[in-house]
C-alpha positions in Angstrom: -25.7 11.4 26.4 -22.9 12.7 28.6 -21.2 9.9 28.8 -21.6 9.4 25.3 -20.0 12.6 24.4 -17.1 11.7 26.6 -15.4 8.6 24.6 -15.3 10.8 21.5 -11.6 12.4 22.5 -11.4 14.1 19.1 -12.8 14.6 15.4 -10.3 15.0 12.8 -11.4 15.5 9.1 -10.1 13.8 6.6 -7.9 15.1 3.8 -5.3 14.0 1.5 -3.2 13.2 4.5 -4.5 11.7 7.9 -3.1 12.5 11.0 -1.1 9.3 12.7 0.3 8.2 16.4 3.3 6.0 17.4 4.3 4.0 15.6 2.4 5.5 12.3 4.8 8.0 10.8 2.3 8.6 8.0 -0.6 8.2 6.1 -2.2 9.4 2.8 -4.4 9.1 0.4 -4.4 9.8 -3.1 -7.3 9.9 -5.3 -6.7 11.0 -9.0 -9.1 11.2 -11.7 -5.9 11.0 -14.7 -7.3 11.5 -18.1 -6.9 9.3 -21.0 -2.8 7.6 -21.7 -0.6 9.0 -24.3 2.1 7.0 -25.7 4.2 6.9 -22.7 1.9 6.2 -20.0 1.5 9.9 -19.2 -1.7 11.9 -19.2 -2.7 12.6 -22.4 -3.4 16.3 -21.3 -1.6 19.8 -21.4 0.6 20.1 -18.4 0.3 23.9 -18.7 -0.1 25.7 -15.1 1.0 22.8 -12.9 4.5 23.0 -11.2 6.1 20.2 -12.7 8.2 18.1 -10.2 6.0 19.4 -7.2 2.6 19.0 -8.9 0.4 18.6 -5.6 -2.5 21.0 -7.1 -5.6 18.4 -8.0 -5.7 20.5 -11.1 -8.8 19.4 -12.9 -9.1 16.3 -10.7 -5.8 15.1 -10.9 -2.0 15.6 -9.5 1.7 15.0 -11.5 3.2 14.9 -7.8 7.0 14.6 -8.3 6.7 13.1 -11.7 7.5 14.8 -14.8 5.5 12.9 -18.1 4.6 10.3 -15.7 2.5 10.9 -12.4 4.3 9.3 -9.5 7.4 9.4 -7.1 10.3 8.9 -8.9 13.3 7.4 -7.3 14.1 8.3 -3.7 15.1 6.6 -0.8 13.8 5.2 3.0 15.1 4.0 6.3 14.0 3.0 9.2 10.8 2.5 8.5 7.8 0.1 6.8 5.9 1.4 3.8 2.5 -0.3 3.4 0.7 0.4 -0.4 -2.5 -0.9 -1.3 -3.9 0.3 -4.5 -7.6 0.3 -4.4 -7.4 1.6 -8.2 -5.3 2.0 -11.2 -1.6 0.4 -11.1 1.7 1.5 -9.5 4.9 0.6 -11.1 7.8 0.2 -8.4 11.6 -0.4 -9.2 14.2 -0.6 -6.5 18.0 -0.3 -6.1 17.4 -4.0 -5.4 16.5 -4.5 -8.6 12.8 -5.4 -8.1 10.2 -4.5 -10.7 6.7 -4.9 -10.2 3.3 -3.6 -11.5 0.5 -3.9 -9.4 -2.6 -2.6 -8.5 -6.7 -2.7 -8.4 -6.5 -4.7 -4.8 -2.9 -5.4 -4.3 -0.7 -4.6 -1.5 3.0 -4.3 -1.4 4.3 -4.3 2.1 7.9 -2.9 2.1 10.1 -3.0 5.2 13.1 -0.6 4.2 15.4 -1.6 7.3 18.8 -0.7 6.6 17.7 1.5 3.3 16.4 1.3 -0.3 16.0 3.7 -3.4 12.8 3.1 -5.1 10.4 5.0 -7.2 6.7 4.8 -7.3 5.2 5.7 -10.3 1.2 5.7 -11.8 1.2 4.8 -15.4 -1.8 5.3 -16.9 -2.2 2.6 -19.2 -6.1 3.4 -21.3 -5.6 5.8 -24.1 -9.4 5.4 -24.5 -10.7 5.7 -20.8 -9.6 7.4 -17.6 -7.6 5.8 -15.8 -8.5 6.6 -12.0 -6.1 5.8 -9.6 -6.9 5.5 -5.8 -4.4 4.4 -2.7 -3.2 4.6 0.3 0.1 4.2 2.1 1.1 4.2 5.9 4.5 4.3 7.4 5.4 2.5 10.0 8.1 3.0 12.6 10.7 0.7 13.1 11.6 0.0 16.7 15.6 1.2 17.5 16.5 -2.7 17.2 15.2 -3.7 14.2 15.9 -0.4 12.0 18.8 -1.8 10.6 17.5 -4.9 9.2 17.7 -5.7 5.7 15.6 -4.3 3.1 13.0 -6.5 2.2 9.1 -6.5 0.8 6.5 -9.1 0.0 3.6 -8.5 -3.0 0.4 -9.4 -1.9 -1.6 -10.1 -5.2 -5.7 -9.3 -5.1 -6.5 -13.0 -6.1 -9.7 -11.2 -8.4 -7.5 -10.0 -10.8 -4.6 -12.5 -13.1 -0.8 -11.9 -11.8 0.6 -8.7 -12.7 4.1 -8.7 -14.2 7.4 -9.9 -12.1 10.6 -10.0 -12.4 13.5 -11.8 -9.9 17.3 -10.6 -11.4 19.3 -12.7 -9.6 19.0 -15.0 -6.7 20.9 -12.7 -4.5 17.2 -10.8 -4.4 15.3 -11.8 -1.2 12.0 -11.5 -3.4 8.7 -13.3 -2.4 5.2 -13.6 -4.2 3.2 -14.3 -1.4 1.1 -17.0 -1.7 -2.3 -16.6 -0.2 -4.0 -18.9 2.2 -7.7 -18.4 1.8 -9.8 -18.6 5.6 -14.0 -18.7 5.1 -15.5 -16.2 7.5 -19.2 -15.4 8.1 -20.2 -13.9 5.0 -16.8 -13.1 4.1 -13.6 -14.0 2.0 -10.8 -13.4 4.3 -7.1 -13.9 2.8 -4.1 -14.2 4.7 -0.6 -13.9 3.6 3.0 -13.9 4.4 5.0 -10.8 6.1 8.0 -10.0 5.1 11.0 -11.8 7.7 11.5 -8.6 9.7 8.2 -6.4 10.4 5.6 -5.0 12.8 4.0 -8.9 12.3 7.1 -10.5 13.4 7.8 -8.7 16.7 6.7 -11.1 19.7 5.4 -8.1 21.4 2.9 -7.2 18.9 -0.4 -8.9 18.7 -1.3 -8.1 15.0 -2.9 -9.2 12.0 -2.8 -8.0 8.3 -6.2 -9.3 6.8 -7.6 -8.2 3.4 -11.5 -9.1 3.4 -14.3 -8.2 0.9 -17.6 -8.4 2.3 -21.1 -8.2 1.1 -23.4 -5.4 1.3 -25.5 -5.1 4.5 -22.9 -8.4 6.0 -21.5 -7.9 9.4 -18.5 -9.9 10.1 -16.8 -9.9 13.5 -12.5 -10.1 13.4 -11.0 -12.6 15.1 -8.6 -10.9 17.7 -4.5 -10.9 17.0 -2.6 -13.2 18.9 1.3 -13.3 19.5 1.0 -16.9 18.4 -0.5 -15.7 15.1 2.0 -13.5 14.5 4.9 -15.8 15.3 3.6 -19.0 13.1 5.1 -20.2 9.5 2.8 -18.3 7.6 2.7 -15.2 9.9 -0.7 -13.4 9.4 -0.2 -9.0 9.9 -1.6 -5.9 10.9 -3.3 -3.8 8.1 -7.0 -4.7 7.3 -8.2 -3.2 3.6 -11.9 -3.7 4.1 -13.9 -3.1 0.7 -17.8 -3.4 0.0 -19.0 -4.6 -3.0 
């Protein structure tokens, strides 16, 4: 039992924000129980004893976070740095000083690689006026090595192939924007989808043996991942290294 004991180096509960090592800068998870929608995708709720524009509290189940009639992040910017979103539930509306717009959500995953720098907001709407409308998520940061920091700004849309397309829009061809296309791989028991990285990323580094895999399995199914190669990570259709596993 000793030596049991011994390869547990430390237990860390888990809260609204999880402790991360290099390269992880960060990692969170929001869970928000928003009421009903009002006309302008805001809660359809009083606002009354929150701070608005810090709203962290989980008053009543829920959070305004930096948002003001609509939960969310308004606009701010990043460097340096990946941001990885994968909305378990509920949407996220994001809008860059690219001029990308997307809504996504219930499954999708938006893999951002700010590089050189980007201003973009992050906001929840909360589109039932007759239901809640709970929204679940995480995000991780990842850091960019010294080399690479400075790339160019860049992020691929990974769409949950369960649900129709959300909404899209390209402005202009100068916009490096990519609706990755999925390549679906059978697995034992297991739907296993693949997609594109973006062109400069933790997937694309030839030290890195890593793989981004998003798999829904069965209850009571064990599935064994195959391991990451450098060669995976370096083909056409680069394959990356977040897994969103999900029982059904």
């Amino acid at each position: 039992m000793a030596m049991l004991d011994d390869v547990v180096l430390q237990q860390v509960p888990l809260d609204h924000v999880w402790q991360t090592v290099d390269p992880f800068l960060f990692c969170v998870h929001h869970d928000d129980d928003y009421p009903e929608g009002d006309e302008e995708l805001g809660p359809c709720a009083p606002l009354v004893g929150r701070t608005i524009g810090t709203d962290f509290s989980g008053r009543d189940g829920w959070s305004m976070y930096h948002g003001s009639l609509v939960p969310g992040f308004p606009q701010h910017p990043h460097r340096g740095f990946e941001t990885i979103s994968f909305m378990r539930k509920g949407y996220m509306d994001h809008a860059d000083s690219l001029g990308a717009a997307a809504r996504f959500g219930r499954g999708d995953v938006q893999w951002m690689t700010a590089g050189s720098g980007i201003v973009h907001a992050e906001m929840f709407p909360l589109l039932s006026k007759t239901a809640h409308n709970d929204t679940e998520l995480f995000q991780i940061w990842i850091n960019l090595p010294a080399s690479d920091k400075m790339v160019q700004p860049h992020f691929a849309m990974l769409w949950d192939q369960r649900s129709a397309y959300p909404r899209a829009r390209q402005p202009d061809a100068r916009l490096d924007w990519r609706l990755a296309p999925p390549v679906r791989r059978a697995a034992a028991g297991a739907s296993v989808v693949v997609n594109a990285a973006t062109p400069s990323c933790w997937t694309t580094f030839d030290h890195v043996d890593v793989t981004r895999r998003t798999m829904t399995e069965a209850l009571a199914t064990t599935t064994t991942a195959t391991a990451a190669t450098r060669r995976a990570g370096r083909c056409s259709r680069p394959a990356t290294g977040l897994m969103n596993g999900s029982v059904k």
